[in-house]
N, C-alpha and C positions, 0 to 999 in steps of 0.2 A: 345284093349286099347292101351294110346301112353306107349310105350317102357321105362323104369326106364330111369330118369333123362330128364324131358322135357328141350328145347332147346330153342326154341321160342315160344313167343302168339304175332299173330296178331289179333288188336284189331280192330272193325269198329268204326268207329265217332259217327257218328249220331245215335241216340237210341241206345247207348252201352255205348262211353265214356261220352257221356253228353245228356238232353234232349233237342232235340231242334224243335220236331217236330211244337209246339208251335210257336216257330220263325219264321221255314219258312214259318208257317201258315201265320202268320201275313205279311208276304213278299209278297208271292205270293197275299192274300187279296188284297193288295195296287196295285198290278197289274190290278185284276179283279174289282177294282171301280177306277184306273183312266182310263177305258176304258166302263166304264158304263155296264159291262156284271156279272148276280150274282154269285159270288163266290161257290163253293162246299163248303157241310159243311167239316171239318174238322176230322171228321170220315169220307168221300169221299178221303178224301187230304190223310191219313194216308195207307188206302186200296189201291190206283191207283197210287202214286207218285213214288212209289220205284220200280212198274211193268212196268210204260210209260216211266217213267223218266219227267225230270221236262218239258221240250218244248213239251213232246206228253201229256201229261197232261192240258196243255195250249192247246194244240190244239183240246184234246177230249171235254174241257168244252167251247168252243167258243172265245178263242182270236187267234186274227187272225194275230194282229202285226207281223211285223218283231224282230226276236228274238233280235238283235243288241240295240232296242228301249227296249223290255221287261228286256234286262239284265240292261241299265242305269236305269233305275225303280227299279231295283231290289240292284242296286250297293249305291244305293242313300241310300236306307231304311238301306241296312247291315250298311254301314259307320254312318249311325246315330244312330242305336240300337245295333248294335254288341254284344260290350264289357260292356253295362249297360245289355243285356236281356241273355248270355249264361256265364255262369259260370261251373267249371269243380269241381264235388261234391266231397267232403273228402274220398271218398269209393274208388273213382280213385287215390286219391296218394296214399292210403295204398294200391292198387293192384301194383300199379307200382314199390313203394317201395320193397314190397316183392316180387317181379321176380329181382329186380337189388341184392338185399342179396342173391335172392336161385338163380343167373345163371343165369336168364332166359332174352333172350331178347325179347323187346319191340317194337312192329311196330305198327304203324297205320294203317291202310289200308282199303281208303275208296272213296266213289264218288265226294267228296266235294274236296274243291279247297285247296290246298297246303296253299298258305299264309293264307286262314282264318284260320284255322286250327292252323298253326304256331303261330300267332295273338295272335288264345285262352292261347294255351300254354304257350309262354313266358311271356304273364298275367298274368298266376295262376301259371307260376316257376314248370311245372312241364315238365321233363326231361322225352323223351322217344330217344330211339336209331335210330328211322324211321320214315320218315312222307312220305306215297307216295298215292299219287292221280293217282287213276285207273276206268277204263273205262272197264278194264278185268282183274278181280280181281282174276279169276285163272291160266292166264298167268301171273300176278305178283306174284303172289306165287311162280311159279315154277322158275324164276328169282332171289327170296329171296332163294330158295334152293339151288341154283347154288352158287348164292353170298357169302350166308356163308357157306354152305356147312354139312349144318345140315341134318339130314336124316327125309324123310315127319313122321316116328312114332314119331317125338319128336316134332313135330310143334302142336300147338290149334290154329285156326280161329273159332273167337270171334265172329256172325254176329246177327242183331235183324230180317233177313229179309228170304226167301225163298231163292231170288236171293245167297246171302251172303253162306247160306249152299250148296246148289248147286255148287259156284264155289270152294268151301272147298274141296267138295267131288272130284270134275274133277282135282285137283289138288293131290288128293292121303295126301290128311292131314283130321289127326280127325275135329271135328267142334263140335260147341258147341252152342246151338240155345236159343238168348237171349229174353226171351219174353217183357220185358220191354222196348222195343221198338217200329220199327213202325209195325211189325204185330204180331197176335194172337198169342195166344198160339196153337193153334186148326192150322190153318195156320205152325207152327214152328212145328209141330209133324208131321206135312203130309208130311216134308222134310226129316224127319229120319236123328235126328242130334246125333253124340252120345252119347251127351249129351244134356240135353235138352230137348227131347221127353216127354219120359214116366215121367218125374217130373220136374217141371215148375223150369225156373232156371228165375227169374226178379230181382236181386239183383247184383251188381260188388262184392258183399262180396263173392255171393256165387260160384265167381270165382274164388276170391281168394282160398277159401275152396282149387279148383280143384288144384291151381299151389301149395300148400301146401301137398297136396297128392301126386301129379306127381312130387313134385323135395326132 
């Protein structure tokens, strides 16, 4: 268990702090018809996207583009849907609220791009202590440990994905496996998250629950 008086939660973005699987569905779709090739369904997009990552996903389902062209297709659609199609739920400022009263800091930490992210946030006015965009989400950790110099029993990594618990663990921090995200539950228990496993955690309340326990 983390050590009396948690220190830090780093949260993931995507399927944690907001849904947005939806979104990028719709993004990448717009890719896969203006190049005339049929799209994966969206149960495909939710199982492969977080394992390939976004360009090897493009490239296991047949586009062939140059990524530089896929990303203006893609930069086109966030700029016109963004801030009408992702909004950040009530469940997220009462999480955040209660770590900024009981102590605890706030990171984001996730694969998506710094400004969108920031974007979301100053939107919806909600205030987190970290925003860091990684590629190696458990050498970031261990950077955040350095940084502030909190000890790994006092950190939770928040993640919805296998990847997400995985680098928790190589990093020596508890982890906490969100099923309302982009993968299963069944998928999040085979990662042996310490939480999260053996009883389905799909709600941001019922993380609040944990930093209400832990601080």
């Amino acid at each position: 268990m983390v050590a009396a008086g948690l220190k830090m939660l780093l949260l993931d973005w995507d399927g944690v702090m907001i849904e947005s699987h939806c979104f990028y569905y719709r993004q990448i779709k717009t890719v896969f018809q203006r190049y005339s090739v049929r799209c994966p369904s969206l149960r495909t997009f939710k199982k492969w996207v977080s394992v390939l990552g976004v360009e090897g996903f493009y490239r296991k389902y047949g586009i062939k583009a140059s990524f530089p062209e896929i990303k203006e297709i893609e930069e086109e659609y966030r700029d016109n849907h963004l801030l009408e199609e992702i909004t950040i739920p009530y469940d997220a400022h009462v999480l955040i609220a209660v770590c900024k009263t009981r102590g605890v800091k706030t990171v984001i930490l996730s694969n998506n791009f710094k400004g969108v992210i920031n974007k979301i946030l100053k939107r919806d006015l909600l205030f987190v202590d970290e925003v860091c965009s990684s590629k190696d989400k458990a050498k970031s950790i261990e950077e955040f440990i350095e940084k502030y110099g909190v000890e790994r029993e006092r950190i939770i990594f928040v993640g919805d994905t296998v990847q997400d618990i995985l680098a928790g663990k190589r990093a020596g921090v508890k982890t906490v496996g969100y099923s309302g995200g982009y993968h299963t539950h069944a998928q999040i228990k085979e990662a042996d998250p310490d939480y999260g496993g053996e009883r389905k955690i799909c709600s941001l309340q019922e993380i609040t629950k944990i930093v209400f326990q832990l601080t």
